[in-house]
C-alpha positions in Angstrom: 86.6 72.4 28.4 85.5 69.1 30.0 82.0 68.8 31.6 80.7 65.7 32.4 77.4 65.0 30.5 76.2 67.5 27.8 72.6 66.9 26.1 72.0 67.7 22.5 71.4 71.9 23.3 74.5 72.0 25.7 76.9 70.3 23.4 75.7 72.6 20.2 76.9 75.1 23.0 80.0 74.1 23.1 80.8 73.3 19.5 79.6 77.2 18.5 81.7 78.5 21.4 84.9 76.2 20.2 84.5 77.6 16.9 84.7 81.1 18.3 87.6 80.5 20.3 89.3 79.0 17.4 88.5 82.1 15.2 90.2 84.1 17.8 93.1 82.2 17.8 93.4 82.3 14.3 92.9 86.1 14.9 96.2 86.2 16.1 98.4 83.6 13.9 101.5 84.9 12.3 99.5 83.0 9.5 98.4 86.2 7.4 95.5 83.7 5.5 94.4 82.6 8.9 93.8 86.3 10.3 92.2 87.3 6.5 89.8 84.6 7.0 88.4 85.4 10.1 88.4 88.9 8.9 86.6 87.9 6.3 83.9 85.5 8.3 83.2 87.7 10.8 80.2 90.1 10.2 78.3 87.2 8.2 75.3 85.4 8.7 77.1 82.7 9.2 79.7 84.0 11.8 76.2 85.6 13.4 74.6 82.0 13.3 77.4 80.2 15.1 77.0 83.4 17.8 73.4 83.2 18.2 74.1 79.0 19.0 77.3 79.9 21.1 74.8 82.2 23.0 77.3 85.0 22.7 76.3 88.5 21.4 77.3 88.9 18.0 77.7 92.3 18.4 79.9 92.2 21.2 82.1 89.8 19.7 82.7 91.9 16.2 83.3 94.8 18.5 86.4 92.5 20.3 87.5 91.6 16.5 87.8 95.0 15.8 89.5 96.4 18.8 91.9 93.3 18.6 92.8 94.5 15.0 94.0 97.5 16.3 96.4 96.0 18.1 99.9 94.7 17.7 100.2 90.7 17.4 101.9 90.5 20.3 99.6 92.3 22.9 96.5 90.9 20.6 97.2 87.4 21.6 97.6 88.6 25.2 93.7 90.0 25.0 92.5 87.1 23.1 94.2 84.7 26.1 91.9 86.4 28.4 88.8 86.4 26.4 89.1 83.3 26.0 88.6 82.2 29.6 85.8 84.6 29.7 84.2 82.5 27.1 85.1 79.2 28.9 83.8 80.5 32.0 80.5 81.3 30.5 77.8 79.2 31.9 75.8 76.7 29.6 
């Protein structure tokens, strides 16, 4: 994601939002540590923290990690594909 100037609130934005979208990705590695982490981290008060600065429900987004789980890999990384340009498209 490229925008031209970020202040101090927008770019906290985008660093909470990157971490999200690299969660999901993670989500979906073949790596079985990668998806056990996120597992893990997602539900805590710190995965709600890096949310609540994303400015993404918390909520919503523990909802997608558990629909996704349900999923095989290979239609999971589909999904996360396109919620990830949801995310990108969010405004700041």
């Amino acid at each position: 994601m490229e925008r031209a100037i970020l202040n101090d609130k927008d770019f906290i934005i985008e660093i909470n939002r990157t971490i999200i979208i690299n969660a999901l990705r993670d989500f979906c590695s073949v790596d079985t540590k990668k998806r056990f982490l996120v597992s893990d981290w997602h539900g805590t008060d710190d995965f709600k923290f890096i949310c609540k600065n994303a400015e993404i429900n918390p909520e919503m987004i523990s909802d997608v990690f558990i629909k996704l789980a349900m999923l095989p890999n290979g239609k999971r990384k589909k999904e996360v594909n396109n919620l990830i340009s949801t995310i990108e498209s969010f405004p700041i």
